[in-house]
C-alpha positions in Angstrom: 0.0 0.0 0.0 1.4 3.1 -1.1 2.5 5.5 2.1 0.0 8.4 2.5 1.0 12.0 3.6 -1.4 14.3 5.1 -2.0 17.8 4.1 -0.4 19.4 7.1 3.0 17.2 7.0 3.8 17.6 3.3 3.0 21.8 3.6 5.5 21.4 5.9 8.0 20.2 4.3 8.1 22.6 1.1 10.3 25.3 1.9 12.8 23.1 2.5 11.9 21.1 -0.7 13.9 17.9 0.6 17.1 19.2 -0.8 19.1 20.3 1.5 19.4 24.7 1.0 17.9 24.1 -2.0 14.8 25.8 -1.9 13.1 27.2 -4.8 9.6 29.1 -6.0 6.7 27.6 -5.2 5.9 25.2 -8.4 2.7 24.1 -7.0 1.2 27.3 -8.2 3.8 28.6 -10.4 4.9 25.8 -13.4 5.8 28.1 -16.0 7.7 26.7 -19.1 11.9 28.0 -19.2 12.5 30.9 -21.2 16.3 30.7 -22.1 18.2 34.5 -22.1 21.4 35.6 -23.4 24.0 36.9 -21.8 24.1 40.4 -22.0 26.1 43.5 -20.3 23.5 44.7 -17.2 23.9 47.9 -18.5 21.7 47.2 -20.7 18.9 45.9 -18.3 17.7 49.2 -16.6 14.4 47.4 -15.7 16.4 45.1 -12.9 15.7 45.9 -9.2 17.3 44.5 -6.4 16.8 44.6 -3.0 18.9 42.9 0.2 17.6 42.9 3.6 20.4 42.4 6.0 19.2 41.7 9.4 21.5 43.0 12.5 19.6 40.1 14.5 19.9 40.7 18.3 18.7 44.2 18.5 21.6 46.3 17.6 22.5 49.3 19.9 22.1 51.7 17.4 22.4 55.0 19.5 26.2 54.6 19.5 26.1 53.9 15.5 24.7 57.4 14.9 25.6 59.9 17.4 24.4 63.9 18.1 27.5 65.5 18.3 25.7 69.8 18.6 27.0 70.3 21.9 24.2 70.3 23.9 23.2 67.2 22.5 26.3 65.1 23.1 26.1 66.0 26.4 22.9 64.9 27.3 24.2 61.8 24.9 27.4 61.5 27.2 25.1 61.7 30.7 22.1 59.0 29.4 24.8 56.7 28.0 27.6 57.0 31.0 30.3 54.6 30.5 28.9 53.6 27.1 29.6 56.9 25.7 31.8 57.3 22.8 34.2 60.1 22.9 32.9 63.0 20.3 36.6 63.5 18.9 36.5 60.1 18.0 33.0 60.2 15.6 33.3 60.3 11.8 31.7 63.7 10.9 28.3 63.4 8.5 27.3 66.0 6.5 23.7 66.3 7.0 21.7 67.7 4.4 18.0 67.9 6.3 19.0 68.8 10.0 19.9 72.6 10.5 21.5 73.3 13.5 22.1 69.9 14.3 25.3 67.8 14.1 25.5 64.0 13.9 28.5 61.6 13.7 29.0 58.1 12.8 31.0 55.3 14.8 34.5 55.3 14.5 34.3 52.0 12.8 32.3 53.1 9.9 34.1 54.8 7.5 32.8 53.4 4.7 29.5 54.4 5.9 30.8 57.8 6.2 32.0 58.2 2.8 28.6 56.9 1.7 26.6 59.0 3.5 28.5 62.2 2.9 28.4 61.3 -1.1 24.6 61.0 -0.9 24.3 57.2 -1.5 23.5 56.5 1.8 20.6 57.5 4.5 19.2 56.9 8.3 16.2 56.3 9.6 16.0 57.6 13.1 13.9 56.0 15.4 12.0 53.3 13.5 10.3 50.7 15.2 7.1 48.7 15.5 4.3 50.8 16.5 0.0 50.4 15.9 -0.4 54.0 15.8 1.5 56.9 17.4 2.2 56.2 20.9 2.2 59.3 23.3 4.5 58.4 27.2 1.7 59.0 29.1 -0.4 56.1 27.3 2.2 53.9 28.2 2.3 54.6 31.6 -1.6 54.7 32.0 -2.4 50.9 29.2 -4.0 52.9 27.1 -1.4 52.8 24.4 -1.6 50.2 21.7 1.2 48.2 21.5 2.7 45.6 19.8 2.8 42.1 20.7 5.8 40.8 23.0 6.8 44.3 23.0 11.1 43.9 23.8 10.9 39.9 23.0 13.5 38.8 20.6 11.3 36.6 19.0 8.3 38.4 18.4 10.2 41.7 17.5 12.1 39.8 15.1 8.5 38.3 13.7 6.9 42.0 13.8 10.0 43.6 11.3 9.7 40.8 9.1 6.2 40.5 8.6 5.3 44.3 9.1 2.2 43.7 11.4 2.9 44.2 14.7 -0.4 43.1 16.3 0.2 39.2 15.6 2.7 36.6 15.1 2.5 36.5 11.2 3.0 33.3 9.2 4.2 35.2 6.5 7.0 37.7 5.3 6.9 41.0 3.7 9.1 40.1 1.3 7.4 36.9 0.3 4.3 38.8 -0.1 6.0 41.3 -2.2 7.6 38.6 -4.1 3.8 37.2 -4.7 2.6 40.4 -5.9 5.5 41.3 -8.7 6.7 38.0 -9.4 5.2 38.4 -12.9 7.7 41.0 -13.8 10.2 38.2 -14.6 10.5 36.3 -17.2 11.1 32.6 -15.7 9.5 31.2 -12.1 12.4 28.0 -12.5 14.3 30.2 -9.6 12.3 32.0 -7.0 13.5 35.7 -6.8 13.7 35.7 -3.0 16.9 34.2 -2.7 18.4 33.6 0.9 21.7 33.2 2.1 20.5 32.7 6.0 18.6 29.4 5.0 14.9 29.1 5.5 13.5 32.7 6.9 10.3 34.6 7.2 10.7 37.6 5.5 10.7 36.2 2.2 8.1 33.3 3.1 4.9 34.8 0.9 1.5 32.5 0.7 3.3 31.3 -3.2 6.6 32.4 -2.8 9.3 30.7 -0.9 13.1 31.4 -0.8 15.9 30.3 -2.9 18.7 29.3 -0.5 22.3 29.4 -1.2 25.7 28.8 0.4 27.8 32.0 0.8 30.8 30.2 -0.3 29.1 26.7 -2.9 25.9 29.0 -3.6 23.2 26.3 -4.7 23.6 22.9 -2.8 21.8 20.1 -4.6 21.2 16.4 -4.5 23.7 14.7 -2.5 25.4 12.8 -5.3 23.2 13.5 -8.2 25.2 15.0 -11.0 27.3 13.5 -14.2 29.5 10.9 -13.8 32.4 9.3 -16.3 30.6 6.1 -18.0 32.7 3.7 -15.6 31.5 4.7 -12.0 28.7 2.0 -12.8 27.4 2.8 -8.8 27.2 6.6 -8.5 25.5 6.1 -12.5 23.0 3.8 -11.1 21.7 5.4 -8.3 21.4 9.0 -10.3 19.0 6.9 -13.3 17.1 5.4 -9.9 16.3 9.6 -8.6 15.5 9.9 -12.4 13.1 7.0 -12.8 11.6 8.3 -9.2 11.0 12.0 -10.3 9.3 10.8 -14.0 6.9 8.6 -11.7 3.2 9.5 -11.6 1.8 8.7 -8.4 -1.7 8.0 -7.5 -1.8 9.8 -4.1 -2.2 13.6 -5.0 0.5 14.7 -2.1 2.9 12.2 -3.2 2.6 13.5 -6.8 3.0 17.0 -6.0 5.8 16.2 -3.8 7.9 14.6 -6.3 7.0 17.5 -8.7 8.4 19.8 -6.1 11.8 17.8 -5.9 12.0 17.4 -9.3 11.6 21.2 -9.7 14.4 22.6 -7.2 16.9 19.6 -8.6 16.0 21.8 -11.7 16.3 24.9 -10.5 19.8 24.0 -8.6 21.3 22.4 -12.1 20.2 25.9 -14.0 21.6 28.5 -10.9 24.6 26.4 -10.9 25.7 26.3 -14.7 24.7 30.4 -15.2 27.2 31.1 -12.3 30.0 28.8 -13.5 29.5 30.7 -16.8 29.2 33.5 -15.4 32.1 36.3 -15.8 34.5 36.3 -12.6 34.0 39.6 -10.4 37.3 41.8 -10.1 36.4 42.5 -6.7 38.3 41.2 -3.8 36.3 40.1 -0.6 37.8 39.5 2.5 37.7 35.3 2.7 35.1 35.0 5.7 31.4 34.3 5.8 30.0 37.7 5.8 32.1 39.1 2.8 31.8 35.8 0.9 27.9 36.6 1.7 27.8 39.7 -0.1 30.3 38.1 -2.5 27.6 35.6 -3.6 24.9 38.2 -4.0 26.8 40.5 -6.1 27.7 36.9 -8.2 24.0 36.1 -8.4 22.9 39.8 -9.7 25.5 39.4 -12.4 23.6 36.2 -13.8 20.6 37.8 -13.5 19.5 38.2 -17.2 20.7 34.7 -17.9 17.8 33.6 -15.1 15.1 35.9 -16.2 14.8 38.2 -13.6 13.8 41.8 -13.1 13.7 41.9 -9.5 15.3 40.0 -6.9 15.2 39.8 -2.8 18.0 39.2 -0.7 18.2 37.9 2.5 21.3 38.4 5.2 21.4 37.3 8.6 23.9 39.0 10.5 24.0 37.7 13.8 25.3 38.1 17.0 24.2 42.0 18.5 22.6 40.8 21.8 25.4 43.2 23.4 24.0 42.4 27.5 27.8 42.5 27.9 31.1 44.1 26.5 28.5 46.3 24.4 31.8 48.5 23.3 34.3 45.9 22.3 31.8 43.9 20.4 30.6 46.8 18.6 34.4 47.7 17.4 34.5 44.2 15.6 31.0 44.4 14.5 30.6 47.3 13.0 34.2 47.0 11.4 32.9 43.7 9.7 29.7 45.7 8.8 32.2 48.0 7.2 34.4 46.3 5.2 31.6 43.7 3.7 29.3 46.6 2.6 32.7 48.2 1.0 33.3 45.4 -0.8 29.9 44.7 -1.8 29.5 48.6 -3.4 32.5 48.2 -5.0 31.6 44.8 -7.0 27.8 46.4 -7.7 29.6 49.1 -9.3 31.9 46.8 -11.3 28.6 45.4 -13.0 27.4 49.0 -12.8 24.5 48.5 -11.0 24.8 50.6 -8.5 21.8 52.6 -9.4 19.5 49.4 -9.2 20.1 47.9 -6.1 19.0 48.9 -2.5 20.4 47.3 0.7 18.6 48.3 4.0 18.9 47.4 7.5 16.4 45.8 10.0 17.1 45.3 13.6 14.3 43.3 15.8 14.4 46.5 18.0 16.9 49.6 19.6 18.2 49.1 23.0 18.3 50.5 26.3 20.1 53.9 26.6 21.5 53.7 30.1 24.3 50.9 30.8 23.4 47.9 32.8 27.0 48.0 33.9 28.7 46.8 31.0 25.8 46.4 27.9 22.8 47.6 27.1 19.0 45.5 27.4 16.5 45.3 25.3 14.5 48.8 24.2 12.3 49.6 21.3 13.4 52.2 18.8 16.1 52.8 16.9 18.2 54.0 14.0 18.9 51.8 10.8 21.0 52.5 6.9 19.8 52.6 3.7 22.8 51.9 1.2 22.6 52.3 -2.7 22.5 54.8 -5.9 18.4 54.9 -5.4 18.8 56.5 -2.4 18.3 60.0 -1.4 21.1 60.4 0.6 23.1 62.5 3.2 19.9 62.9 5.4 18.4 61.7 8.3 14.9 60.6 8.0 12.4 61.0 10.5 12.7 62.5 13.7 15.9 61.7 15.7 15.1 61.8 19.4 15.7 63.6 22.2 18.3 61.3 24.5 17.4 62.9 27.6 16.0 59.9 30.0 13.0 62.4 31.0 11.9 63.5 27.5 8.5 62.5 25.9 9.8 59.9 23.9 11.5 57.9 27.0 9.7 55.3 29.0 11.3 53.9 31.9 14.1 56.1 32.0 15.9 53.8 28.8 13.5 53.2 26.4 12.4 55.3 23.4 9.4 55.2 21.8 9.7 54.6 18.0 8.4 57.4 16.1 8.8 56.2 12.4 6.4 53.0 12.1 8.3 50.3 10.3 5.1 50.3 8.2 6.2 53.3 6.2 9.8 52.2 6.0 8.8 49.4 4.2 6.1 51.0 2.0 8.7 52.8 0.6 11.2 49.9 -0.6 8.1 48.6 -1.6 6.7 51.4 -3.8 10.4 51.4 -5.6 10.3 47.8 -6.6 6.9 48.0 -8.2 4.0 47.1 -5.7 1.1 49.7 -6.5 0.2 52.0 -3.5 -2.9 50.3 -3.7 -1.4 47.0 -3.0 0.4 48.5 0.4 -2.1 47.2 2.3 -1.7 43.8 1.4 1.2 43.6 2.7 0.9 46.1 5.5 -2.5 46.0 6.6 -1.9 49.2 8.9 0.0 51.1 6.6 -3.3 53.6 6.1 -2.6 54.8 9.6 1.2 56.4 9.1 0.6 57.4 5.5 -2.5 58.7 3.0 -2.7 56.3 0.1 -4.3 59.1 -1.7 -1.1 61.2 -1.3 1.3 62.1 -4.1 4.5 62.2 -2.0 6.6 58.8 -0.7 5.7 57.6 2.8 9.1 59.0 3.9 11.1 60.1 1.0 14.5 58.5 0.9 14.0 56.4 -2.3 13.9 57.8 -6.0 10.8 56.6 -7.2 
């Protein structure tokens, strides 16, 4: 009797198609026939978007990233953040476009930032966080403020950026929603455009769409020991024409049928990613040999095969872990945000090479801010905070939003540590949205409270930092 697999069980198991990282579109609903492209120069593809989400997972302390440095603001800086304080001589100097009369600097292990920012290819968002509707101290302190679930809970904070609804635990990601809603502006489905390099994620999990995984240093990982052998390894030969002979089997039970459909597909999709980036022309660009830069290495490889695969737009995914600074909150920062540095340095300097630097946006997203006031050592966890946009489409040298006041009695601190966000994440992500083709009547599909931070109906951008 043939072995039966419920509904529940086998939707379980597609994202991960079976395969190892191997993950690929959704062929259920999406089994569209291949359309080969040439090769071509991406000059010539100004249609081609690309976005990459890299997420500073452990709520990054971002009040010592960007710094006031007016004097009267890097005092109150220097007395909220006591021995966490950096010393103002040692900030890189921003020039800010949008802030008269105020001063800002960036830590002293971001010079690359720095020279981004100050060449307008780079912004902030000050303050951003996960709010239902703007949230006034004195709510707080009476529960009559709407806030969002497992406010300061790693897990749900890192659930509420991803999905961009605050109010529940979400079963799917913004960027698989996104991915549902344009995925017709490419040419071929064989290879979803959410492609991940942090495995199986949320963010780019839509109800059809689910990531395309790869290795930062193999890229796409197949079938362990499926591929072409010489004529005389009889064994390894044998057991590839036995996956065969199971993939081109029709099955009577529905799941089982679909199942092997699935399989078959990604073994596809892994054979085609695979021979378009050993084809593909070598990148000039040196990256520093460990994971993060060989990361960013692999997406900048990836967007260079782009035409070959059909694509118009593509999602990145980066999980940068590690920024649950309870302790040694300096030190660790030092080596962080160096690493931060030098991978994003490399990365704009290969997108350039394939001179694409005006199609590709890489933002930031941190599960929340963190305390201000030292805990002795580190920081806890806190709400809002400050986060990069990085790329030619990007209206930089300014800080947008409203960067807060740091003294522990202002409006916009509870419990003496904690600020309250006021940039919703909702109109942070409208806006990288809007630029990669999702009609502003589609915003509330994907962020069903979107209506109450910004008018649909209005002609400007939710925030302003993209060219659209």
């Amino acid at each position: 009797m043939a072995h039966k697999i419920n509904r529940r069980n086998f939707l379980n198991t597609l994202s991960c198609a079976g395969i190892g990282y191997a993950t690929l579109y959704n062929s259920i609903l999406n089994l569209k026939g291949i359309n080969a492209l040439a090769n071509a120069n991406s000059a010539l593809d100004p249609e081609y978007k690309a976005i990459v989400c890299i997420l500073l997972s452990g709520g990054n302390d971002s009040f010592n990233m960007l710094v006031p440095t007016s004097t009267a603001e890097y005092d109150t800086y220097k007395v909220s953040r006591s021995n966490l304080a950096l010393n103002r001589s040692d900030l890189l100097n921003l020039n800010v476009s949008n802030t008269p009369g105020r001063n800002f600097g960036l830590h002293p292990a971001l010079p690359n930032l720095q020279k981004q920012f100050n060449d307008g290819k780079l912004a902030f968002i000050a303050n951003v966080g996960t709010i239902l509707e703007p949230t006034l101290k004195s709510k707080v302190y009476n529960e009559t403020a709407k806030l969002p679930l497992g406010l300061f809970s790693h897990s749900d904070q890192t659930i509420h950026w991803q999905t961009g609804i605050p109010s529940e635990r979400g079963t799917n990601g913004w960027g698989g929603k996104m991915a549902d809603l344009i995925k017709d502006m490419n040419a071929s489905s064989d290879i979803s455009m959410n492609i991940s390099l942090a495995g199986t994620n949320l963010f780019q999990s839509g109800n059809e769409t689910i990531e395309f995984a790869l290795d930062p240093r193999n890229g796409s990982t197949g079938i362990t020991g499926y591929q072409e052998f010489s004529q005389w390894d009889y064994l390894n030969n044998a057991r590839k024409k036995a996956i065969d002979t199971m993939f081109e089997h029709k099955y009577h039970d529905i799941y089982q049928n679909t199942y092997s459909d699935v399989i078959r597909n990604s073994r596809d999709a892994h054979l085609k990613f695979t021979e378009a980036l050993d084809n593909a022309t070598p990148i000039r660009t040196t990256f520093s040999d460990n994971n993060l830069s060989q990361t960013m290495n692999m997406i900048a490889r990836t967007m260079s095969i782009h035409q070959t695969l059909g694509f118009k737009r593509q999602i990145f995914f980066v999980d940068f872990y590690g920024w649950d600074h309870h302790d040694e909150v300096l030190e660790n920062q030092q080596q962080m945000y160096s690493e931060l540095n030098t991978m994003l340095a490399e990365f704009t300097s290969a997108i350039e090479e394939l001179n694409l630097q005006n199609q590709v946006t890489t933002f930031a997203i941190s599960e929340f801010g963190r305390s201000l006031t030292s805990n002795g050592n580190g920081t806890d966890h806190g709400w809002g905070g400050n986060v990069f946009v990085l790329g030619g489409p990007v209206n930089g040298s300014r800080i947008y939003g409203q960067y807060p006041s740091l003294d522990l009695n202002a409006d916009e601190n509870i419990y003496e540590s904690t600020l309250i966000p006021s940039t919703s994440v909702d109109q942070y992500f409208a806006e990288i949205a809007l630029w990669m083709g999702v009609p502003k009547s589609d915003l509330p599909l994907l962020f069903p409270n979107i209506s109450t931070f910004y008018n649909l109906n209005s002609s400007s951008n939710p925030l302003g930092f993209l060219k659209i």
